[in-house]
N, C-alpha and C positions, 0 to 999 in steps of 0.2 A: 685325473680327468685329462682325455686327449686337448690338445693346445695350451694347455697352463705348464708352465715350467715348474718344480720342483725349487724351493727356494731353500739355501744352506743356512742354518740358521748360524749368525754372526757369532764371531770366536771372542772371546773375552779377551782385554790386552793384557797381556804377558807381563807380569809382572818378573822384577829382576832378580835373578839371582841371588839366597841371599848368599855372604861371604862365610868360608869357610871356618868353622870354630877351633880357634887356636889358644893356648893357656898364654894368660898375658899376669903381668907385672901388677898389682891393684893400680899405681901408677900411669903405666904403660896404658890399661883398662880405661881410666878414667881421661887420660889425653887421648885414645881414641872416638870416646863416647862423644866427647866436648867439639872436635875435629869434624867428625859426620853431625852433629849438631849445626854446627856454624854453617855447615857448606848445605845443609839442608835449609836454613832458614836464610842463606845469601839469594837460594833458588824459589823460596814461596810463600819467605815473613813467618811472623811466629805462627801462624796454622800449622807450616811445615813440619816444625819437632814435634814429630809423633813419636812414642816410643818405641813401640815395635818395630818401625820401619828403620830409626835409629837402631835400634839392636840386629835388625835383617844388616845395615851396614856395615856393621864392627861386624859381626859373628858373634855373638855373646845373646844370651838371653835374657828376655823381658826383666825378669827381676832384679837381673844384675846390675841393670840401670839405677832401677830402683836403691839397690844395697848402695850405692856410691852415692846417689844425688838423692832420694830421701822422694821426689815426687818430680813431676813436670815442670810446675812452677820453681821446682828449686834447678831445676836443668836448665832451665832460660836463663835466671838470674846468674848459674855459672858462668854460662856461655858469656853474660853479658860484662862481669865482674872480671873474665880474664882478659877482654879484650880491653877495658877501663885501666886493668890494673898495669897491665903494658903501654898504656898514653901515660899514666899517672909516674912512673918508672920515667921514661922519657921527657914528659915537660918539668917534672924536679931536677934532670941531668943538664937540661938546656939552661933550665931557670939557673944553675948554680956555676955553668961557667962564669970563672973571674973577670972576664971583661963584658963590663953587659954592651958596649957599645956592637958587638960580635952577634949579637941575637936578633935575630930578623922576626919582628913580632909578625907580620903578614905570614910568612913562612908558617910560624907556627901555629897560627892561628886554623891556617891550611892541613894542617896535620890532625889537629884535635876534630876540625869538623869531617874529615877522611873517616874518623875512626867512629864519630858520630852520624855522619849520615853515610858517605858509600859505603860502609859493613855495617852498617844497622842497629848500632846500641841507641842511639837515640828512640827507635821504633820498639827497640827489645823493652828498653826504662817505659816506656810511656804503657805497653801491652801489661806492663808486670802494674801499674799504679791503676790502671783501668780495670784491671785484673779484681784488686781488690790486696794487695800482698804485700799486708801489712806486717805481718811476722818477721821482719825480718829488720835491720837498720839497712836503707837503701844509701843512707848520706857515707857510707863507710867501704872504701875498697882497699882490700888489702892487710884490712883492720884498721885504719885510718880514715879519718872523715876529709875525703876526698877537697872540696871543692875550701875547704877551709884550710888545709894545710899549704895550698896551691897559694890564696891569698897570703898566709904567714908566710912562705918564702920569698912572695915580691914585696911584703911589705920591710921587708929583711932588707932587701935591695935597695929599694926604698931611701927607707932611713939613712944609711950608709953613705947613701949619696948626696941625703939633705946634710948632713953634718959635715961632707969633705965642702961643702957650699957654704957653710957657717947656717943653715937655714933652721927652723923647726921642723920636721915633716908633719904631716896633717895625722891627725887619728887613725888606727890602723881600720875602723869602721867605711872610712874613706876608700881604702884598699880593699877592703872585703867587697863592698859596695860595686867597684869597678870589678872585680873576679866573679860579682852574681850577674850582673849586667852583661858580662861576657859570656856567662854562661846560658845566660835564659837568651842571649841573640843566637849562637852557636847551637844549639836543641831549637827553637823555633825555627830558625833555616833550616837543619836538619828534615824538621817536618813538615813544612808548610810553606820553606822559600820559595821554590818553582812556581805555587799555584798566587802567592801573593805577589810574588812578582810579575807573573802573568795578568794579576786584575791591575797593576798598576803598567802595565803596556811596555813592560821587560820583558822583551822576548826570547832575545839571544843569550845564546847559551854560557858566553862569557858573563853575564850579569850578576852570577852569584859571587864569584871571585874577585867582581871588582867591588860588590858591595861589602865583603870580607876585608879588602882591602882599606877603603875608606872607612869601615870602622877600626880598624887597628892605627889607622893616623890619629883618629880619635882618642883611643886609648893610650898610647904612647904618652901623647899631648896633655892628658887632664895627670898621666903618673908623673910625668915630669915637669909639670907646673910647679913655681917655685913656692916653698913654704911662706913662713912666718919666720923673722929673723929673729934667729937665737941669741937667750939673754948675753948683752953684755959684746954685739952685734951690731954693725951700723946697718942703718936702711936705705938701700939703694935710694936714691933723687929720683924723684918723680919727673917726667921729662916736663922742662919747663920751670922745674921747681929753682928757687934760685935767681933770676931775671928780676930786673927791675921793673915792677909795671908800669906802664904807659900812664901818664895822667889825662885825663879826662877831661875831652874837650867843650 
């Protein structure tokens, strides 16, 4: 009809390119799969690993995903297991340098929550238990149960150091205790620092790091508390102890 315009009807957006199909390594295959994984869900959370769109990335097709990782939920838990099992590699290598005065526990505390909250295992762990995925041993990276082995080597440390003291050290349950308490503060920030620190009237954006910080005085503090003095061991004088008392007037 004369005076109405003609309207185009809207172009659907362009989906990208996928990548060219090239013969890879099973290897090669499976670190490209886990690669476009990560970087897909650093940009949009576990919704993002989709498979096809992962396989339009690599260049490989749908099932090939499948052949290497078994399902979706077993592709997350990869994603999530290589990036754990590279923290777990790294805080055993720090944990076991010989001098532990050398170890910056803030430091590292900084590192583990890096690996937990800016790249997202923490949100990967939490999707996969919400998920429902059970099949699997979650406490184990590596093939090693993670968060337990981490406790046996400080409480390794530990020990070592209460007996160059003449001390007893505490129960290694003490040390496990303080590695779960570190862990469920470190995953809770992970998920939920920002908005809890916001209800508590922490605004600024240094506030996470420094409450990282103050817990790791914390933890220092209760591992290096002094034991129980070992048999056959004097016991430090309680200050005071010794003085003649005052008689009473």
């Amino acid at each position: 009809m004369p005076g109405k315009r003609s309207r185009t009807p809207a172009r659907p957006p362009r989906k990208r390119p996928a990548a060219p199909r090239r013969r890879r390594s099973a290897d090669d295959a499976k670190r490209a799969i886990l690669d476009a994984a990560e970087a897909r869900f650093a940009a949009r959370g576990p919704e993002g690993i989709r498979l096809q769109e992962i396989a339009a990335d690599v260049g490989v097709a749908h099932p090939t995903i499948l052949h290497h990782f078994g399902s979706r939920a077993d592709l997350v838990r990869a994603v999530m297991d290589r990036a754990l099992g590279a923290l777990r590699e790294e805080l055993l290598a720090t944990l076991g340098r010989p001098d532990p005065e050398a170890i910056d526990v803030a430091a590292l505390l900084e590192r583990v929550f890096e690996t937990l909250g800016d790249h997202g295992a923490a949100r990967l762990l939490a999707w996969l238990v919400l998920a429902g995925d059970e099949g699997r041993d979650r406490d184990r990276v590596g093939g090693a149960p993670f968060v337990r082995e981490i406790a046996e080597t400080v409480h390794a440390r530990r020990r070592a150091l209460y007996t160059r003291a003449g001390r007893r050290a505490p129960p290694f349950e003490d040390s496990l205790f303080a590695i779960l308490l570190t862990s469920f503060a470190l995953i809770g920030d992970a998920l939920l620092g920002d908005v809890t620190r916001r209800s508590s009237g922490l605004v600024d954006p240094a506030a996470g790091r420094r409450f990282r910080a103050w817990f790791s005085q914390l933890l220092v503090a209760h591992l290096a508390e002094a034991g129980t003095p070992a048999a056959g061991a004097e016991r430090a004088p309680r200050p005071g102890a010794g003085r003649t008392p005052r008689p009473r007037r």
